[in-house]
N, C-alpha and C positions, 0 to 999 in steps of 0.2 A: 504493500500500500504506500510506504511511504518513497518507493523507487519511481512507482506511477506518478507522484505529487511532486518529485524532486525534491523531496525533503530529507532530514535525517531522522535514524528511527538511536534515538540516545534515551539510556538506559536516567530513570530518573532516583530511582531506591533501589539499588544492586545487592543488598543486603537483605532484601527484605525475600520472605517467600509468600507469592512469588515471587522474582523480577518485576520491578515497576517498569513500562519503557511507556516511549513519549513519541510522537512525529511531530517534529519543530524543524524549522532552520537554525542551526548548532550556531552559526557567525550573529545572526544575532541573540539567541538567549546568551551568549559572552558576550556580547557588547551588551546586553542591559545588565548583566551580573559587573560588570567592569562600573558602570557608569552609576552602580549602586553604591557599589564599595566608594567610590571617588564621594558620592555626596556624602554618605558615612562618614569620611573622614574629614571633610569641611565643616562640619559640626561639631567635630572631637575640640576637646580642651587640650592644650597643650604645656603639661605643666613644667615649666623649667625651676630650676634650681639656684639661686644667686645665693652669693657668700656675703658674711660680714665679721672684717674680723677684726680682733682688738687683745691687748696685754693685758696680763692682770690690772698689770699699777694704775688703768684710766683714769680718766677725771672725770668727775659726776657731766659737766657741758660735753664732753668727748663722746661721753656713753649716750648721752640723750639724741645726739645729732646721729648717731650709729644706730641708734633705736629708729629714730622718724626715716632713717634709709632702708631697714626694714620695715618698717611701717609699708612705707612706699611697693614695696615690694610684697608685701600681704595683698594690700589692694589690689593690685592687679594679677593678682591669682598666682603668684610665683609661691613656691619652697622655697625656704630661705634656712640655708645652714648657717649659723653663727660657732663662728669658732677663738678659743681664745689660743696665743700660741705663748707660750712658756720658752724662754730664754738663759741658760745657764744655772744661777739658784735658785730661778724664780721655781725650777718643777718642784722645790720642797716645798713650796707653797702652795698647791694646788686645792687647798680649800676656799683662796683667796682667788682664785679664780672661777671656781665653782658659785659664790656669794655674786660675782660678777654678773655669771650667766641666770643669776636669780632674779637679781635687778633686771637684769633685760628682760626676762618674763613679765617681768612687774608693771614694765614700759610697753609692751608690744601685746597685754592680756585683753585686748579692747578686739585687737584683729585679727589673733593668731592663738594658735595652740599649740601645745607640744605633742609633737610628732614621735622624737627619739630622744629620752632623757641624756642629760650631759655624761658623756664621758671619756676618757681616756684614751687616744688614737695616739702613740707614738709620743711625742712635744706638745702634743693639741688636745685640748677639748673641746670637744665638736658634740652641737646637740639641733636639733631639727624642729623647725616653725613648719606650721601648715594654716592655709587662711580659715578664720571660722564659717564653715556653713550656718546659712539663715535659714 
């Protein structure tokens, strides 16, 4: 039948018992399968990931303007890894970095949540913002 039509006879559930089969034109049901996926993915969110990073020793002005760079970056729907990096003695301090990464919470709790609590990568503490769903 489908040699008569000049169609294809494509199998549409080949798992199934029976065999599903179909008679279609194959060139197009792939091009509308194609042209599904393409608007599929024009609607997709695409979240990237922006860094922000800072010493223990900052300053209360340093951290807040670090904070509103984040901020910035919540809003427009990015991850935002904040990382703090430890320098020579500072790694015996790392609770003074951790108090750090508290305050930035503290600053960034209006648009962001934590994603990955703070911890210990190498030199760095690295911990993970994600924007608030409404």
């Amino acid at each position: 039948m489908a040699y008569d039509k000049k169609l294809d006879l494509v199998k549409v559930a080949p798992n199934s018992r029976p065999p599903v089969c179909k008679i279609m034109d194959y060139g197009k049901y792939k091009y509308e399968m194609a042209k599904k996926e393409k608007e599929a993915k024009k609607n997709q969110k695409v979240m990237n990931v922006k860094e922000v990073r800072f010493s223990p020793n900052i300053e209360e002005h340093d951290l807040n303007v670090k904070a509103n760079r984040g901020i910035d970056f919540l809003e427009n729907g990015d991850k935002v890894k904040v990382s703090v990096r430890f320098r020579g003695r500072e790694l015996g301090h790392t609770n003074k970095g951790k108090m750090v990464l508290e305050q930035f919470i503290e600053l960034t709790s209006d648009y962001g949540v934590v994603d990955k609590k703070p911890k210990m990568e190498g030199r760095n503490m690295v911990m993970y913002l994600v924007p608030k769903t409404e």
